[in-house]
C-alpha positions as CSV (number, residue, x, y, z in Angstrom):
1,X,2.7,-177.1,-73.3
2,X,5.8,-176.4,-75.5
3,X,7.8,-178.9,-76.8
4,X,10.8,-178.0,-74.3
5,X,8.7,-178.2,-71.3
6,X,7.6,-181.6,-72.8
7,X,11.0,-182.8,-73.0
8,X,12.0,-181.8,-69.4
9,X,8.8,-183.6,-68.3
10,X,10.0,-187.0,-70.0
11,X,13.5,-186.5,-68.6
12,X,12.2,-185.9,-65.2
13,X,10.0,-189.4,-65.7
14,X,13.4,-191.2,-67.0
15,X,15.1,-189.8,-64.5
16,X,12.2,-191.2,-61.6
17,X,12.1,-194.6,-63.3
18,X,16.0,-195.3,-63.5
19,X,16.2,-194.1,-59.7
20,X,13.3,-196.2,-59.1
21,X,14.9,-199.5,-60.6
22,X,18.4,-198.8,-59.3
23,X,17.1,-198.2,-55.9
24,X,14.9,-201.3,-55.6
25,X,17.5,-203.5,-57.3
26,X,19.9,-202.4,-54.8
27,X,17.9,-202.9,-51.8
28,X,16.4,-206.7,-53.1
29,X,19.8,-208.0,-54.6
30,X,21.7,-208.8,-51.9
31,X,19.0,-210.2,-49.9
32,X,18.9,-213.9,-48.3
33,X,15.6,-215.0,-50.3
34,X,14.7,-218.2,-51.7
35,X,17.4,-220.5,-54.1
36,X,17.8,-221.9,-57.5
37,X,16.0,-224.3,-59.1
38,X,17.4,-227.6,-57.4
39,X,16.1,-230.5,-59.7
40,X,18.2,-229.3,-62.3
41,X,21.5,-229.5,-61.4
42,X,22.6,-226.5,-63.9
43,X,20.3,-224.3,-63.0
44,X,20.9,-225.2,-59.1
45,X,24.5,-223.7,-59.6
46,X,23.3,-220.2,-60.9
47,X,24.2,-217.0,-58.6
48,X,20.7,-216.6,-56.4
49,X,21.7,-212.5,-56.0
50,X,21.6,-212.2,-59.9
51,X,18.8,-209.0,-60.4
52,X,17.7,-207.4,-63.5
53,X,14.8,-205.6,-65.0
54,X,14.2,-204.4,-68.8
55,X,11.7,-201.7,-69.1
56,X,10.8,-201.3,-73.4
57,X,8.5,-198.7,-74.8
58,X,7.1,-198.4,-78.0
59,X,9.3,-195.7,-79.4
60,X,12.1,-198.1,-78.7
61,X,13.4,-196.4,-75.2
62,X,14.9,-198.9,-73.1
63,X,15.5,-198.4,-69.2
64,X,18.1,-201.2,-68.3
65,X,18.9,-202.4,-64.8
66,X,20.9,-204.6,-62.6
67,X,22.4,-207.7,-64.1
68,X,21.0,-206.8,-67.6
69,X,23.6,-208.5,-69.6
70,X,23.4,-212.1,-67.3
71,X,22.0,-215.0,-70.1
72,X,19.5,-217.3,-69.0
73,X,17.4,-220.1,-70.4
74,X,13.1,-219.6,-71.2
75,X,12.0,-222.2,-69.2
76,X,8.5,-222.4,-69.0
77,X,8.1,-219.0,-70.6
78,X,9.0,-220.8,-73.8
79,X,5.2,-222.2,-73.8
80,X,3.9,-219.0,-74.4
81,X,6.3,-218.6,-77.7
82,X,5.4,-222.3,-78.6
83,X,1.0,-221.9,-78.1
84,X,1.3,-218.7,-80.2
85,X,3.7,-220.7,-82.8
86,X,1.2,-223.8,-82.7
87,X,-1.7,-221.7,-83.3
88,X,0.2,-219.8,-86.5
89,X,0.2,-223.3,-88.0
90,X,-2.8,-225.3,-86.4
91,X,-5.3,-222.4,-85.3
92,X,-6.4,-221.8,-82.1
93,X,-9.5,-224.2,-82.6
94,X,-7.5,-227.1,-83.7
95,X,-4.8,-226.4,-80.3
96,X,-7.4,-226.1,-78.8
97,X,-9.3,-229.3,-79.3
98,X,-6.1,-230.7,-77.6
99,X,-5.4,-228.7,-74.6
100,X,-8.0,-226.8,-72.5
101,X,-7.8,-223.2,-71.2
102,X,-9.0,-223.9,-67.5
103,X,-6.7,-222.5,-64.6
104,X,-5.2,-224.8,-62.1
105,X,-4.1,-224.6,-58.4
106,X,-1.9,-227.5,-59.2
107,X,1.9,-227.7,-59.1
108,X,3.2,-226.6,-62.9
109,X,4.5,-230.8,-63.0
110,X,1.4,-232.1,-61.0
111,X,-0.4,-235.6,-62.7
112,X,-2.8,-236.1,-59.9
113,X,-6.1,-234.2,-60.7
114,X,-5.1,-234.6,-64.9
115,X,-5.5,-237.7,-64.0
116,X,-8.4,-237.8,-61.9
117,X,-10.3,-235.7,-64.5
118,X,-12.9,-236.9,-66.2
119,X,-12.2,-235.5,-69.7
120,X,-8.5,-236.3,-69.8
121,X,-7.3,-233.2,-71.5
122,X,-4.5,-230.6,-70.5
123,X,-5.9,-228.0,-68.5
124,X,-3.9,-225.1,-70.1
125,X,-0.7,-224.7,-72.5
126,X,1.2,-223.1,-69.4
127,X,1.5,-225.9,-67.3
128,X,3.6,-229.0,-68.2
129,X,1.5,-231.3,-69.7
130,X,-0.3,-229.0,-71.8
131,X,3.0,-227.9,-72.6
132,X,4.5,-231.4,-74.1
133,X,0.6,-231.5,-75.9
134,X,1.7,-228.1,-77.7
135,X,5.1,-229.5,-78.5
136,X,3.6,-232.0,-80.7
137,X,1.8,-229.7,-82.0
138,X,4.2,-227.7,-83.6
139,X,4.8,-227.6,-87.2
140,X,7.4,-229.9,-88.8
141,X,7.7,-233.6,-88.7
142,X,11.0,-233.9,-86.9
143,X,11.8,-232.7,-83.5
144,X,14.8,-230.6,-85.1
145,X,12.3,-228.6,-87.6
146,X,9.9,-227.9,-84.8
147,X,12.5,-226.9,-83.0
148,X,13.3,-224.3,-85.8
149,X,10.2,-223.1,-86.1
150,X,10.1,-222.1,-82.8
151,X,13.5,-220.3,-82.5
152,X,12.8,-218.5,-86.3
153,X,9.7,-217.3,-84.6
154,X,11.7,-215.8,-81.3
155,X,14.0,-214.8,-83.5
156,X,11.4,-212.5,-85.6
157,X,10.6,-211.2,-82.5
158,X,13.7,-209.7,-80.8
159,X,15.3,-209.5,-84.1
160,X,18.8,-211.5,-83.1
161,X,19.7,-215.0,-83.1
162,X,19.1,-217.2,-80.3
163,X,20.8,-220.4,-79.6
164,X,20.1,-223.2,-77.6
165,X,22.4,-224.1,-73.8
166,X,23.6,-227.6,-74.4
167,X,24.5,-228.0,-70.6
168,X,21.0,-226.9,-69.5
169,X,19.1,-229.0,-72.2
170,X,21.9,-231.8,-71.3
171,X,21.2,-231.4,-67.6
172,X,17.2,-231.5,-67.8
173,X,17.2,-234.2,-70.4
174,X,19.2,-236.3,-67.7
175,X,16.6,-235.3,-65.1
176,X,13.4,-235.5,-67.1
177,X,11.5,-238.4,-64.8
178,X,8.5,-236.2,-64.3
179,X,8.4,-234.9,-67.1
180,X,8.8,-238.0,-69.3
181,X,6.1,-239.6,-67.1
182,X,3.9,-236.9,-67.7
183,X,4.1,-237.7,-71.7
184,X,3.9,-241.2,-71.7
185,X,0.6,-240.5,-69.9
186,X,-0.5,-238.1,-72.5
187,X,0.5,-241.0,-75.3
188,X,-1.5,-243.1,-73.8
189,X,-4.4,-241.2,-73.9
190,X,-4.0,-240.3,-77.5
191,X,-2.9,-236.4,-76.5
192,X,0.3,-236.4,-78.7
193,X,0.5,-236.0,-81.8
194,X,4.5,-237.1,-81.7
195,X,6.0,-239.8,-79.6
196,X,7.5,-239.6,-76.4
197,X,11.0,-239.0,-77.2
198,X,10.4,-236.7,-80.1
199,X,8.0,-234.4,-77.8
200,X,10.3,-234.7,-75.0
201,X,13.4,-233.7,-77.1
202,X,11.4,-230.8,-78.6
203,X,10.1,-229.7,-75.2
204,X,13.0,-229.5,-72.8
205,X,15.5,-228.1,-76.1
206,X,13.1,-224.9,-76.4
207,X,13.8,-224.3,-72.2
208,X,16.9,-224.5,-72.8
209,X,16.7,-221.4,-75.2
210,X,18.8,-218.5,-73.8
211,X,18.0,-215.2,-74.0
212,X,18.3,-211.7,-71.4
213,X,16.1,-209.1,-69.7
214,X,16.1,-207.2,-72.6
215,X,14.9,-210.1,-75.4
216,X,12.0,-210.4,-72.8
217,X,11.0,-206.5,-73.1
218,X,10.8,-206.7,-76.5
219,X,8.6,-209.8,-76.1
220,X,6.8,-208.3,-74.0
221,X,6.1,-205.1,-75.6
222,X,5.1,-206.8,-79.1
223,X,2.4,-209.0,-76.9
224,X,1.3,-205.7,-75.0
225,X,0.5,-204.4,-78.7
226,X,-1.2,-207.4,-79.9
227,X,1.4,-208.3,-82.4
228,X,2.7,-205.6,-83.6
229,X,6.2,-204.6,-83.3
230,X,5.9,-200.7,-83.1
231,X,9.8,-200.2,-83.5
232,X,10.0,-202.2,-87.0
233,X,6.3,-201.4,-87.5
234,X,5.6,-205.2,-88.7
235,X,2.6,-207.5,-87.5
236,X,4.5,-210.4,-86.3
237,X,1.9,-212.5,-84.7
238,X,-1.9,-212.5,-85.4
239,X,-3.9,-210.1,-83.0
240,X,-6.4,-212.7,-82.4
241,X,-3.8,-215.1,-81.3
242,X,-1.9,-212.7,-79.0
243,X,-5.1,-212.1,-77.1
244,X,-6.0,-215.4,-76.5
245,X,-2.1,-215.8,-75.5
246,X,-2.6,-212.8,-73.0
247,X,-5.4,-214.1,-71.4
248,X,-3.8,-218.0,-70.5
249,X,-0.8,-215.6,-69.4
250,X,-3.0,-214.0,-66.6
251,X,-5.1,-215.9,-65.5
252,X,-2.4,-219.4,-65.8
253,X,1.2,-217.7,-66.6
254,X,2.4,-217.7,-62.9
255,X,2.5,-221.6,-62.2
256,X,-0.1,-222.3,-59.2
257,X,0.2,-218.8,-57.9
258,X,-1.2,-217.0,-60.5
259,X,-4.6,-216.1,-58.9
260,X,-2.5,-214.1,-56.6
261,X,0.0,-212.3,-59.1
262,X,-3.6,-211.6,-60.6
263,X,-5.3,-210.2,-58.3
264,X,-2.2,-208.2,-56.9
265,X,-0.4,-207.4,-59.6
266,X,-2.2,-207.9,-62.7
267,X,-0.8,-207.7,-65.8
268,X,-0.1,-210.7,-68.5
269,X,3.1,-212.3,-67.6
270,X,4.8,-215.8,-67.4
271,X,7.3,-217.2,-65.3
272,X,10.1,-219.4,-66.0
273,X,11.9,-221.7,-63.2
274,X,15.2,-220.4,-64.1
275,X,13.6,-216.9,-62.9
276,X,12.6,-214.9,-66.0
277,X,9.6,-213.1,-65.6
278,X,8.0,-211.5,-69.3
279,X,5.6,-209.2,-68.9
280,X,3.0,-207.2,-71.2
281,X,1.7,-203.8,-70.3
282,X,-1.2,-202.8,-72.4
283,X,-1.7,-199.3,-74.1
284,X,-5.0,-198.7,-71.6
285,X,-3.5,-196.7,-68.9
286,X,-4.9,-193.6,-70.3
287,X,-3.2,-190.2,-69.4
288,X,-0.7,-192.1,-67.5
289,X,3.1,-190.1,-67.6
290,X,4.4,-193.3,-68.8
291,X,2.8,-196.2,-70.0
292,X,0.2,-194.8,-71.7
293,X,0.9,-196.4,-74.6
294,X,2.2,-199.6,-73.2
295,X,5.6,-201.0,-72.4
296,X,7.5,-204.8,-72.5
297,X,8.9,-205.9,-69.1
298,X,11.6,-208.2,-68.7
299,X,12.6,-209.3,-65.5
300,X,15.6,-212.0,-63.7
301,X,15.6,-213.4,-60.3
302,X,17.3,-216.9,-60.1
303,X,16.0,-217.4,-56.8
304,X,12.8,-219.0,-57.0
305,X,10.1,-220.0,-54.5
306,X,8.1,-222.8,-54.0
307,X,5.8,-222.7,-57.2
308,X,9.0,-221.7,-59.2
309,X,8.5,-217.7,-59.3
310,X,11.0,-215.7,-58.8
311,X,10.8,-214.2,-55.5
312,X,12.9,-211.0,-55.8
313,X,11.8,-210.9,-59.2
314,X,7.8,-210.2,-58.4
315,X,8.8,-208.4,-55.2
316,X,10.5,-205.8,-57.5
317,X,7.8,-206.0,-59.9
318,X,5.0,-205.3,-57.4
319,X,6.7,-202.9,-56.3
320,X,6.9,-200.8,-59.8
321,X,3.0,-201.5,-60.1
322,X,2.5,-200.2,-56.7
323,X,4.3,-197.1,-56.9
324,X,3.5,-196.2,-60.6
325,X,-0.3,-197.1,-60.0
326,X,-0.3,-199.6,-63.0
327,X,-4.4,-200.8,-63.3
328,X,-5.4,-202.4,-66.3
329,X,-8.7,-202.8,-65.4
């Protein structure tokens, strides 16, 4: 095939993606579906029709959609950022000697069956409680400097600044009952390495991180390629670190619903309660006309459902694996 007819054939799949996003995006955006996050009152005053989607592939082409440009904070996708920083300093065997890698049907804030279980260890780093057992993980003997470490590692990765939402840390901080229940049952049971308010503080400021659609992509894509950032063409992360990442992401990165997204979507991805979705396509769709070679998504949905996904957000997303026969396995 000669290099001309190669080109049309990638224009003609740009051209089918863009159409694809534009017309989904259109047709879920101004749907009734779902609201914001009410328990935190900042988050409960977002617009619940905000839609956007970030599409990255590895030679850097970016197909942007819908409300691209909105900011929004990580949420609970900021535990996969801070298990993959904790293991850079700590190794996954040490992280893990603290915090299990066991699925749960559980609400993402649940305390029952933690603490009904036997062993009284964190089932996973994507739920809550595992969550506050990273963030005392995290290198640094201050909340500030774990803090730091964290955001210089996002950073690295989407190659910009990020800064932290004062009125969305200020609003959860205020709000924090379960949360700061939650840790003072991990104290007492010797599964923090820092006290309550120092893990809290840490915790809830790296939510509060704000980032877009696009910041997620690129995320995303580096995950997809176990580390490796194929625009700057830097290792970022350890490979054996981003696999283990990958795996709590699919089989525990969708709160209590991610044996579903699993079986019905199934790719690596987290969700965040202010409606982020990051996503990781791996380079194993052989001969496929556009993902051969993997991609980053980044998705926003504000409107969230009853385990904290964002409903339009995976509609559109199952949608996109649907028509464009994404399998992984």
């Amino acid at each position: 095939m000669g290099t001309q007819q190669l080109d049309n054939q990638q224009l003609n799949i740009d051209y089918k993606v863009d159409h694809f996003f534009e017309e989904k995006i259109a047709y879920y955006k101004d749907q009734p579906s779902g609201e914001c996050a009410q328990y935190i009152p900042e988050l409960k005053n977002v617009n619940p029709n905000y839609l956007a989607c970030a599409l990255l592939l590895p030679d850097g082409k970016i197909h942007l959609h819908g409300d691209y440009e909105i900011p929004f904070t990580l949420q609970s996708i900021s535990k996969v950022i801070s298990f993959i920083a904790a293991c850079m300093y700590k190794g996954p065997s040490y992280v893990l000697d603290w915090v299990d890698v066991e699925p749960t049907g559980d609400p993402f804030n649940s305390i029952l069956r933690f603490e009904l279980k036997d062993k009284q260890k964190p089932f996973n780093p994507m739920i809550n409680a595992g969550a506050l057992t990273v963030a005392s993980l995290l290198p640094g003997t201050t909340p500030t400097e774990k803090i730091q470490g964290v955001v210089h590692l996002l950073s690295s990765l989407i190659d910009k600044n990020v800064t932290i939402n004062k009125k969305v840390f200020e609003s959860e901080w205020e709000t924090a009952y379960r949360n700061r229940a939650l840790a003072n049952f991990l104290k007492e049971h010797n599964l923090l390495a820092s006290s309550v308010e120092d893990t809290l503080f840490t915790y809830i400021n790296l939510c509060s991180v704000e980032i877009n659609v696009e910041d997620l992509a690129k995320i995303g894509l580096i995950l997809s390629l176990d580390g490796f950032d194929p625009v700057r063409q830097i290792q970022i992360i350890p490979a054996p670190i981003v696999r283990l990442t990958k795996i709590l992401m699919f089989t525990c990165g969708m709160y209590n619903s991610s044996g579903k997204f699993a079986a019905f979507i199934g790719l690596p991805a987290k969700s965040g309660v202010s409606g982020g979705i990051l996503g990781a396509v791996p380079p194993s769709l052989r001969h496929h006309p556009l993902l051969s070679d993997g991609c980053g998504l980044g998705i926003y949905g504000p409107a969230i459902d009853e385990n904290g996904n964002s409903i339009k957000g995976t509609r559109l997303l199952e949608d996109f694996i649907q028509v464009y026969d994404i399998k992984i396995f």
